[in-house]
C-alpha positions in Angstrom: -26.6 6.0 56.6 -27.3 3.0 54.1 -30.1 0.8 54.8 -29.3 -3.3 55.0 -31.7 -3.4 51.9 -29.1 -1.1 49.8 -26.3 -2.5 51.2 -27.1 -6.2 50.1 -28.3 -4.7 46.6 -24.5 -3.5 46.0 -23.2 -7.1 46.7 -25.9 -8.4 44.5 -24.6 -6.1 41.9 -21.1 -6.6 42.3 -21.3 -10.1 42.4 -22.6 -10.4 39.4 -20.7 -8.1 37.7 -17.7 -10.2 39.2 -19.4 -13.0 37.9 -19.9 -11.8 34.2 -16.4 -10.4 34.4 -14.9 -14.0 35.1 -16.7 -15.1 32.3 -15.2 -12.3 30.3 -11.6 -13.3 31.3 -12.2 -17.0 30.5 -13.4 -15.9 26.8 -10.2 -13.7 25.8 -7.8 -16.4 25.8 -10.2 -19.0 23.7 -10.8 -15.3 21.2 -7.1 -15.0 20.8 -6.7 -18.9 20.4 -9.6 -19.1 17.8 -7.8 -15.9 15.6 -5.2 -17.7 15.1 -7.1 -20.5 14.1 -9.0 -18.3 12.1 -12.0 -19.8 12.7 -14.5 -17.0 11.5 -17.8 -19.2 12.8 -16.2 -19.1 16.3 -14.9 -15.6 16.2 -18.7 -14.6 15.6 -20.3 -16.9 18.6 -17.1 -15.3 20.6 -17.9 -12.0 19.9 -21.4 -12.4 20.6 -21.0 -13.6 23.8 -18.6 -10.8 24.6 -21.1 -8.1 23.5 -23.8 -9.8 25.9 -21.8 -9.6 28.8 -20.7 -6.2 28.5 -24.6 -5.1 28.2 -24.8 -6.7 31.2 -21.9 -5.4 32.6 -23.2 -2.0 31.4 -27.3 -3.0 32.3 -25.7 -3.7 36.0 -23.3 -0.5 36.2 -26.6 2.0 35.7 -28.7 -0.2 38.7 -25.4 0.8 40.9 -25.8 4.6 39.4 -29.6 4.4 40.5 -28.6 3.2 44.1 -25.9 5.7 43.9 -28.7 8.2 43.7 -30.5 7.3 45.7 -28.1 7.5 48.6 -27.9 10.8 47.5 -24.1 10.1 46.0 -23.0 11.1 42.7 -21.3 8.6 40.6 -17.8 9.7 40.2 -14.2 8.8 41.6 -14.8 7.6 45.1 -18.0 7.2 45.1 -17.8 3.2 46.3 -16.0 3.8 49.2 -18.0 6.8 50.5 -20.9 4.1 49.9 -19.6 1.5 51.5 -18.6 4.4 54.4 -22.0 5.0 54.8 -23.2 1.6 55.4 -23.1 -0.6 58.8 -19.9 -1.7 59.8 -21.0 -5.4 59.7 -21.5 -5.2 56.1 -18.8 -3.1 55.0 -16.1 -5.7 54.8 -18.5 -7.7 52.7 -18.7 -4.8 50.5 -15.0 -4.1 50.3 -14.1 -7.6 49.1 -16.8 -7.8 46.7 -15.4 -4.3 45.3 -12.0 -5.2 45.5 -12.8 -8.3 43.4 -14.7 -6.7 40.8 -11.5 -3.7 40.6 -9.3 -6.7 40.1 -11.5 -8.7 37.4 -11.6 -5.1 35.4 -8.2 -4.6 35.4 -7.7 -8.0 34.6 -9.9 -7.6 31.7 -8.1 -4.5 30.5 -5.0 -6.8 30.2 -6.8 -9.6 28.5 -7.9 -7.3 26.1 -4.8 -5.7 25.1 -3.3 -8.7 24.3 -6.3 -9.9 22.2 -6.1 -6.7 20.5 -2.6 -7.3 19.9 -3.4 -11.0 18.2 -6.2 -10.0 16.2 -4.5 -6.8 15.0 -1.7 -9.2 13.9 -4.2 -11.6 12.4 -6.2 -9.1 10.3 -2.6 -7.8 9.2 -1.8 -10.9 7.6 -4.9 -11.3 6.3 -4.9 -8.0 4.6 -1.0 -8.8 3.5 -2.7 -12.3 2.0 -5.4 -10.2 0.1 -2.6 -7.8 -1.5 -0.6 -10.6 -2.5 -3.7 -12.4 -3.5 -4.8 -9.6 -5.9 -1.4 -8.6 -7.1 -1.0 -5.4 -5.4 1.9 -4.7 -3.2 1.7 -4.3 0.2 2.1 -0.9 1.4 2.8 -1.1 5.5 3.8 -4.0 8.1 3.1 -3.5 11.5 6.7 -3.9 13.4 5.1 -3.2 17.1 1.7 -2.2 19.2 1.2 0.7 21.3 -0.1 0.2 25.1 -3.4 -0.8 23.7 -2.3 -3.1 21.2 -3.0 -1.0 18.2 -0.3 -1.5 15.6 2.3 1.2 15.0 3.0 1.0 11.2 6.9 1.9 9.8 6.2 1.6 5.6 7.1 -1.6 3.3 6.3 -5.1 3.5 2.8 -6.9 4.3 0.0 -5.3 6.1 -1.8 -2.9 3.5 -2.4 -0.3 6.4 -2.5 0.7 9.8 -4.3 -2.4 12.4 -7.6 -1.4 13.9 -9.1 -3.4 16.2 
């Protein structure tokens, strides 16, 4: 069985990974925005603040692997609910919804970030296809459509200069 103590140190965790992944989510439309502005200064201060929440994230995810341990649980597939299982039934609803939440901020985030991927592929396209033209070289590939992670798919000819990485 989970002690209270363990219990209320998973919502703890989960709510603030909830937490930093709402802040996530509110950043990826204003990244997307600021590409196509091509504001370089913001795209830096965006990115920054991305890469400090997903430490956290990350800094967070290994405290839930230590209590994972601890309750004697390896962390793989399942491993929440057998938690949550294990814990008194007057906190596993609490538990649930805070999981639940964080499951549907993730996939969320997945989303978001495909479609950032997407606009910054297609922004650092047409800025390489600016370059070629700039420099007088032709442009060898244009990007004509993404794959499920928004990488470009290249099909030869027009602007681009090669394949999108994000």
């Amino acid at each position: 069985m989970i002690n209270s103590n363990q219990a209320s140190e998973l919502a703890t965790l989960l709510t603030k990974q909830k937490a930093h992944t709402d802040e996530l989510l509110a950043l990826m439309p204003i990244e997307r925005e600021t590409c196509l502005k091509k504001s370089a200064d913001d795209i830096a201060d965006i990115t920054a603040k991305k890469e400090t929440l997903l430490k956290q994230i990350a800094e967070l995810d290994k405290s839930r692997q230590a209590l994972f341990q601890q309750a004697g649980l390896k962390d793989e597939k399942g491993a929440m609910e057998k938690f949550i299982a294990m814990t008194d039934a007057s906190q596993q609803a609490r538990l649930n919804e805070a999981w639940q939440a964080l499951k549907t901020n993730l996939e969320n985030c997945q989303r978001e970030n495909i479609q950032s991927g997407i606009v910054i592929n297609a922004c650092q396209m047409n800025t390489r296809g600016l370059i070629n033209v700039l420099q007088g070289r032709p442009a060898q590939e244009s990007v004509t459509g993404y794959d499920r992670k928004g990488k470009g798919q290249s099909s030869g000819g027009g602007y681009g200069g090669g394949s999108a990485r994000a």
